[in-house]
SEMARPA-728692 format. One line per field, with one value per atom (N, C-alpha, C): residue number from 1; residue in three letters; chain; x, y, z. Coordinates in Angstrom, 2 decimals. Layout:
<atoms>
resi NUM ... $
resn ALA ... $
chain A ... $
px X ... $
py Y ... $
pz Z ... $
</atoms>
This chain:
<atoms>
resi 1 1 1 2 2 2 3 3 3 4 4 4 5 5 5 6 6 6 7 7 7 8 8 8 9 9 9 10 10 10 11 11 11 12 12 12 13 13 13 14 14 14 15 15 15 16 16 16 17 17 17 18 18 18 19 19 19 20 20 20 21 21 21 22 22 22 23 23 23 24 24 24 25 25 25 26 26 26 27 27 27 28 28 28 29 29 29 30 30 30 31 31 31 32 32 32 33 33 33 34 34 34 35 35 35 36 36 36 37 37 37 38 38 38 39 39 39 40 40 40 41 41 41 42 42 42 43 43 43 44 44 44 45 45 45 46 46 46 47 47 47 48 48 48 49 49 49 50 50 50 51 51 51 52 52 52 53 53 53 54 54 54 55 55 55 56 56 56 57 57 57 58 58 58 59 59 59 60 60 60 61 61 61 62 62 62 63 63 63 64 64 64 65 65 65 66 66 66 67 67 67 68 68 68 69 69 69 70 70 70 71 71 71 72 72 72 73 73 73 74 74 74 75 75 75 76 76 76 77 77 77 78 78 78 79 79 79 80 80 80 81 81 81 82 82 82 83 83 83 84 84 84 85 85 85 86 86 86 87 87 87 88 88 88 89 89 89 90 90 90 91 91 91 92 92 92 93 93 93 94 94 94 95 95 95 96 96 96 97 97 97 98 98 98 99 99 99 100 100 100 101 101 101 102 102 102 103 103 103 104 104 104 105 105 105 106 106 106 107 107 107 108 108 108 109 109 109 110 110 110 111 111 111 112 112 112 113 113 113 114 114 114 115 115 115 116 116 116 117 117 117 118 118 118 119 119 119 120 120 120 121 121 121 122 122 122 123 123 123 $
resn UNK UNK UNK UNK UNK UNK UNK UNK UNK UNK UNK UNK UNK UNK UNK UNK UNK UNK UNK UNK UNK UNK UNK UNK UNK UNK UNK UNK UNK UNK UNK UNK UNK UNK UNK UNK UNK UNK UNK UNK UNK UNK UNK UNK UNK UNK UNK UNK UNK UNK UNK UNK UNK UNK UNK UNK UNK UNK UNK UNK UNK UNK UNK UNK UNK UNK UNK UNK UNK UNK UNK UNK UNK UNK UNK UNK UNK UNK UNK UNK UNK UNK UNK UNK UNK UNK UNK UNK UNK UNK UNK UNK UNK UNK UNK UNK UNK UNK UNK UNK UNK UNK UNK UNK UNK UNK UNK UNK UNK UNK UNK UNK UNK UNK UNK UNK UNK UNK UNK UNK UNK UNK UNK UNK UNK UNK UNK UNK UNK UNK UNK UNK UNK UNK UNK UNK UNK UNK UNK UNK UNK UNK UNK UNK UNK UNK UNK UNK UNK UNK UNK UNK UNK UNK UNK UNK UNK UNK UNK UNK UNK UNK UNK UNK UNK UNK UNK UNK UNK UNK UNK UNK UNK UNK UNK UNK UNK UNK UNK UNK UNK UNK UNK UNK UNK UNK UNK UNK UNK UNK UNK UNK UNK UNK UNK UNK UNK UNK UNK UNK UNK UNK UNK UNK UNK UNK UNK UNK UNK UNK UNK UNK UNK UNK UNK UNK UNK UNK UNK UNK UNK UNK UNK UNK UNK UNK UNK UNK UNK UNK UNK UNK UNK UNK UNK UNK UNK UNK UNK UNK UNK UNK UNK UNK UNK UNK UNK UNK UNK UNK UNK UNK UNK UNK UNK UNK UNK UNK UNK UNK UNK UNK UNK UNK UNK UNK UNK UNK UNK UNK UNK UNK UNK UNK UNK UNK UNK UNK UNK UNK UNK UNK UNK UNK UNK UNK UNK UNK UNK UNK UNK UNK UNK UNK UNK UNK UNK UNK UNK UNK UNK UNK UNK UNK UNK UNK UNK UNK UNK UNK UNK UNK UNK UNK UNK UNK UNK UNK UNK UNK UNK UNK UNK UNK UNK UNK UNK UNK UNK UNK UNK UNK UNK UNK UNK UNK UNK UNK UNK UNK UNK UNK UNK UNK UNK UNK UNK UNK UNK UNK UNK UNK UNK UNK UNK UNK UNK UNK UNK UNK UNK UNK UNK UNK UNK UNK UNK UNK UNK $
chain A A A A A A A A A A A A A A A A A A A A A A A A A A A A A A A A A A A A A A A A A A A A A A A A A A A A A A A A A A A A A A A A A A A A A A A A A A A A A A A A A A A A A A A A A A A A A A A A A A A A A A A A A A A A A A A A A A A A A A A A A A A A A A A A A A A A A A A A A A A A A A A A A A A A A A A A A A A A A A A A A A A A A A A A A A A A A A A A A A A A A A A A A A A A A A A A A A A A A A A A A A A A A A A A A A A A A A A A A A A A A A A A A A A A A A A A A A A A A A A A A A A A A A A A A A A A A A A A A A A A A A A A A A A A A A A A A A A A A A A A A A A A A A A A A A A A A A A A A A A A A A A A A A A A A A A A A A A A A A A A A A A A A A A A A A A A A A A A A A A A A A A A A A A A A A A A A A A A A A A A A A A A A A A A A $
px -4.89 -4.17 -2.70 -1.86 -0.70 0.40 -0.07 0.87 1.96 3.12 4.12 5.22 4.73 5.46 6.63 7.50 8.90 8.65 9.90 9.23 9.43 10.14 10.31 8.79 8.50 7.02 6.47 6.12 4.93 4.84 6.29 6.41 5.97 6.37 5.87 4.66 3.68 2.52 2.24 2.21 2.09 1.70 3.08 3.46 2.69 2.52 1.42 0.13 -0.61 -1.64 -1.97 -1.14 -0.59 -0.49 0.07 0.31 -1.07 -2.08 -3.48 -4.11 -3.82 -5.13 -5.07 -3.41 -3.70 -2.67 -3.06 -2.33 -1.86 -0.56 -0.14 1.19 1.40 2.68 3.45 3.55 5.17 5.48 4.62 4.94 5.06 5.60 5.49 7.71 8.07 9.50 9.71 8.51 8.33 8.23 8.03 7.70 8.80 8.80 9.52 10.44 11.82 13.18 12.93 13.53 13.59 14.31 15.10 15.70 14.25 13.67 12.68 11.81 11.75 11.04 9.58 8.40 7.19 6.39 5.59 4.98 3.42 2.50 1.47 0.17 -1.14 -1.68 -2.46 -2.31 -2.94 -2.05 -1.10 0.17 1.27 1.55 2.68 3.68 5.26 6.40 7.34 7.47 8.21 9.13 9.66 10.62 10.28 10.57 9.84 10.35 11.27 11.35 9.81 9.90 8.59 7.40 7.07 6.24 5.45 6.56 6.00 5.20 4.71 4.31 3.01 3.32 2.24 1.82 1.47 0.77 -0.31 0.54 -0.23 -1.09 -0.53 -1.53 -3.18 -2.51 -3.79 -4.39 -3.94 -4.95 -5.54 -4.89 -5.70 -6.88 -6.84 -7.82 -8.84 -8.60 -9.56 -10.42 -11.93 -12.48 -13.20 -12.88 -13.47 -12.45 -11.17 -10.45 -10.22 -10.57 -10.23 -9.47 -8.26 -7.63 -7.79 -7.95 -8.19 -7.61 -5.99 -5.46 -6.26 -6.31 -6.87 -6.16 -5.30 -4.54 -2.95 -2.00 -0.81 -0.46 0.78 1.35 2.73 3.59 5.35 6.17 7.25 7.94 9.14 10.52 11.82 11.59 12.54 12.17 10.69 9.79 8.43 7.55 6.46 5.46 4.22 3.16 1.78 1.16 0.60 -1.05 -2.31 -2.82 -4.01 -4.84 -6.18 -6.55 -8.02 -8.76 -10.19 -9.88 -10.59 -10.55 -11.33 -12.13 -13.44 -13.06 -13.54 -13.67 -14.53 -15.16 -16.20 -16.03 -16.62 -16.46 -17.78 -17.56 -18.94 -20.11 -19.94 -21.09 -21.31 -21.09 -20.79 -20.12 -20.18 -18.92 -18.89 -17.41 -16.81 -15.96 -16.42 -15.39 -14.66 -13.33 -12.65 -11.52 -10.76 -9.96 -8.75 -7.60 -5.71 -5.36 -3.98 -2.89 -1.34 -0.54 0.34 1.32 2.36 3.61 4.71 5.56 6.46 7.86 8.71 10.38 11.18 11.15 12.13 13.20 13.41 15.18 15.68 15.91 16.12 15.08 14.05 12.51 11.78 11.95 11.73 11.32 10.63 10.32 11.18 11.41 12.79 12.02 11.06 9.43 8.80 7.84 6.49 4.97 4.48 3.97 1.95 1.37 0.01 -0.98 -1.51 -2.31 -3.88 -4.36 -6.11 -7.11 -8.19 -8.79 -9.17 -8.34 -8.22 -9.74 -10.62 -11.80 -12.95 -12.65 -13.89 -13.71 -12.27 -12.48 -12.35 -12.82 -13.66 -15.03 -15.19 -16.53 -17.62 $
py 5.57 6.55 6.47 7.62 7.32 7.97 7.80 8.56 7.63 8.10 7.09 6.44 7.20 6.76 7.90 7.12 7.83 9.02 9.88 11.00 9.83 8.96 8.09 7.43 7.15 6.64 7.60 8.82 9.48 10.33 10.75 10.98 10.14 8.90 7.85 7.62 7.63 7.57 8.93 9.87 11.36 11.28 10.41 10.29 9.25 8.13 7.27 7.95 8.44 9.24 10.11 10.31 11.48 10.47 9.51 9.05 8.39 7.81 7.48 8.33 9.93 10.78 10.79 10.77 10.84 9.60 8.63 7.14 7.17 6.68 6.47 5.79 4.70 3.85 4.82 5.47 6.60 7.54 7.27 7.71 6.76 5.90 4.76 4.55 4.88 5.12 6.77 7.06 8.09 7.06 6.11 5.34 3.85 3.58 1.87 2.08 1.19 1.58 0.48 0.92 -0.31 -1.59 -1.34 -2.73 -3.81 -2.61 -3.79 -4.83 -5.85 -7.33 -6.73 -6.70 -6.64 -8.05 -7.86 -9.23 -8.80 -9.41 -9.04 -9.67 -9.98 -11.13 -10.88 -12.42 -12.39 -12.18 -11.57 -11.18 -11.98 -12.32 -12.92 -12.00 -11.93 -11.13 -10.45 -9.59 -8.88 -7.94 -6.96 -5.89 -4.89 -3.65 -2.52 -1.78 -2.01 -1.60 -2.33 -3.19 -3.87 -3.08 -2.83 -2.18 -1.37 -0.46 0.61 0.36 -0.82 -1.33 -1.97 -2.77 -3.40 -2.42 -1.83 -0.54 0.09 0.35 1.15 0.57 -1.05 -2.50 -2.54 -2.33 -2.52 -0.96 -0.19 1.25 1.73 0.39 0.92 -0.35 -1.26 -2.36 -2.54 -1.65 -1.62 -0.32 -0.61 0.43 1.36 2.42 3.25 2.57 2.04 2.15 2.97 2.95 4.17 3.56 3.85 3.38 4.65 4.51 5.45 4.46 4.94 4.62 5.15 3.94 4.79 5.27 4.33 4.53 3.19 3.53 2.84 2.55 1.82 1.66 1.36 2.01 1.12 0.86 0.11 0.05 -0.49 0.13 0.31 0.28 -0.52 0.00 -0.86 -0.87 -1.64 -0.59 -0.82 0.40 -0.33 -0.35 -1.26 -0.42 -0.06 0.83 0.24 0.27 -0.13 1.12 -0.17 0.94 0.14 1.04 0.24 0.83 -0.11 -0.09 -0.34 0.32 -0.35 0.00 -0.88 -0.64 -1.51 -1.41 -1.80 -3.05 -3.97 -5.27 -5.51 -5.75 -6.44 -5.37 -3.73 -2.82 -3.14 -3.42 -3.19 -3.22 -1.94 -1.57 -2.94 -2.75 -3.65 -3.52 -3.16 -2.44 -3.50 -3.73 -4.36 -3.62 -4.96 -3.73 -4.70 -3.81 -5.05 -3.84 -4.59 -3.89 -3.94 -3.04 -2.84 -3.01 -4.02 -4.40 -3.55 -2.66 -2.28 -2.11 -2.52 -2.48 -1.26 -0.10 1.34 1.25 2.02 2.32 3.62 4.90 6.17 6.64 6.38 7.17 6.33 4.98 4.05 2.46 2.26 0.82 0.03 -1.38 -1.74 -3.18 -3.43 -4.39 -3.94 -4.86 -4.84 -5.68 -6.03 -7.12 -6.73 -6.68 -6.22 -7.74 -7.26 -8.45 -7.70 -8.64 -8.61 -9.83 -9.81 -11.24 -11.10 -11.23 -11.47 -11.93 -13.13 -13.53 -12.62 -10.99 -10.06 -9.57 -10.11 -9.35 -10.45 -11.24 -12.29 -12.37 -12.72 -12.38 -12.47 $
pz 15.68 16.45 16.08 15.95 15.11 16.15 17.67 19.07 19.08 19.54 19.51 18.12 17.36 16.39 16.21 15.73 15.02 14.34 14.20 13.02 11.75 11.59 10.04 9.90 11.14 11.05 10.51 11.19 10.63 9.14 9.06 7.58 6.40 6.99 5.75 5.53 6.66 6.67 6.25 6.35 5.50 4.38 4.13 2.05 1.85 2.40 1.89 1.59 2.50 2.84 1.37 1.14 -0.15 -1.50 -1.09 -2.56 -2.81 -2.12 -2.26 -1.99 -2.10 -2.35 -4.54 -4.49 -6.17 -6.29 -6.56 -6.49 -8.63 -8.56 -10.08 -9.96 -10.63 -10.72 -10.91 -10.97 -11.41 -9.85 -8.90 -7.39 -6.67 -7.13 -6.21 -5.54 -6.01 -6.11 -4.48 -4.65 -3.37 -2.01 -1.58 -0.90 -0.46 -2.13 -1.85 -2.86 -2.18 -3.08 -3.79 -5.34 -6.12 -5.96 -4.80 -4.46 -3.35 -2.74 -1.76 -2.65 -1.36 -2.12 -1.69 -2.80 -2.42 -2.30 -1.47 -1.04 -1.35 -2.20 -2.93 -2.60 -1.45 -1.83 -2.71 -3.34 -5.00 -6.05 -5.73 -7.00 -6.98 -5.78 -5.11 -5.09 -5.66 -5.04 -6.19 -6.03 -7.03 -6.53 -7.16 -6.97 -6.64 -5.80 -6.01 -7.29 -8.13 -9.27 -10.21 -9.80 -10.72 -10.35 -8.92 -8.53 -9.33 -9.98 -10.90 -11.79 -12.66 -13.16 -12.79 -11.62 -11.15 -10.14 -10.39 -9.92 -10.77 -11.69 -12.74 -13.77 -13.36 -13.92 -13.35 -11.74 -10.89 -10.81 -10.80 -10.79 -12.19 -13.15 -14.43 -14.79 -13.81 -13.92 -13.21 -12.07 -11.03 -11.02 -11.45 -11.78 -10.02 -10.11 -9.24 -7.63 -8.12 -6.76 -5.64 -4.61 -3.58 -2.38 -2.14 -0.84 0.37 1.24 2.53 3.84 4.17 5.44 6.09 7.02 8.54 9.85 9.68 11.23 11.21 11.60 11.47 13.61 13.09 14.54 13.83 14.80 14.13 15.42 15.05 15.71 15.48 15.35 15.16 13.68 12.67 11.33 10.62 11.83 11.03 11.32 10.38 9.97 9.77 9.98 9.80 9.49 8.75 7.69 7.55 8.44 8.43 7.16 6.26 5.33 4.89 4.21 3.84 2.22 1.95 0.00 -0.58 -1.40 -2.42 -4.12 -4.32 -6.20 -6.73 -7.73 -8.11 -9.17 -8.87 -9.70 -10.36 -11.16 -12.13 -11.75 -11.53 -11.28 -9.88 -9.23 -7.56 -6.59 -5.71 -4.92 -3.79 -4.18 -2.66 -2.08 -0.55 0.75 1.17 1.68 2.21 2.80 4.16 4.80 4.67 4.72 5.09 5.88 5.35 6.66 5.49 5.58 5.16 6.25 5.80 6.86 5.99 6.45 5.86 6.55 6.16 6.78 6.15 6.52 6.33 6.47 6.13 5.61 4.81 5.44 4.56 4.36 4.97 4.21 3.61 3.11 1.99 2.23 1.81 2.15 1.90 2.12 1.64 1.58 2.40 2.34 2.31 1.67 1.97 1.71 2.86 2.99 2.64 1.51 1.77 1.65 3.19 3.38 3.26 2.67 3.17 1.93 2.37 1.77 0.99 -0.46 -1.75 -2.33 -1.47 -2.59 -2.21 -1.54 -1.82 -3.43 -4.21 -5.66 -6.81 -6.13 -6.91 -7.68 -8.96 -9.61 -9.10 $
</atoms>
């Protein structure tokens, strides 16, 4: 349920929404400023300038990826995205769910924290 949120909240969630109907490292700069620290599990931490990259690392390695937010909550400049995700490993799909922590600023992430349990994409 996304009641209560900011208009900065709900726009962002909009554009998220949007940038995982057609997901590509080169939209990722729509979302997170190249100065924010990204927090990765499994990747560990990088730049959102790096982002661009490790983006287009993971959407070109991960076969049959699909992200689908479901529902967020925020509050002052924090943003939470709840989302389910499958892609297919070794010829079979595997669903899993996180949560996106994000700290705004201008429209833009400035963090961002993606949690969820890394050994469902394990061999």
């Amino acid at each position: 349920m996304t009641t209560g949120l900011t208009p900065e909240h709900q726009d962002f969630f909009e554009r998220f929404k949007s940038f995982w109907a057609a997901p590509s490292g080169a939209r990722v700069p729509e979302l997170i400023a190249p100065e924010a620290t990204i927090h990765f599990t499994g990747a560990g931490s990088f730049s959102g300038a790096d982002y661009v990259g490790v983006m287009q690392s993971m959407l070109d390695a991960m076969e049959g990826l699909v992200v689908t937010p479901l529902d967020c909550a925020g509050h002052g400049d924090r943003l939470y995205i709840a989302w389910e995700s499958s892609v297919i490993i070794h010829g079979e799909r595997r669903t899993y769910l996180g949560v996106d922590r994000f700290r705004l600023a201008n429209g833009r992430a400035i963090e961002e924290q993606v949690i969820f349990d890394s050994a469902i994409l394990a061999p």
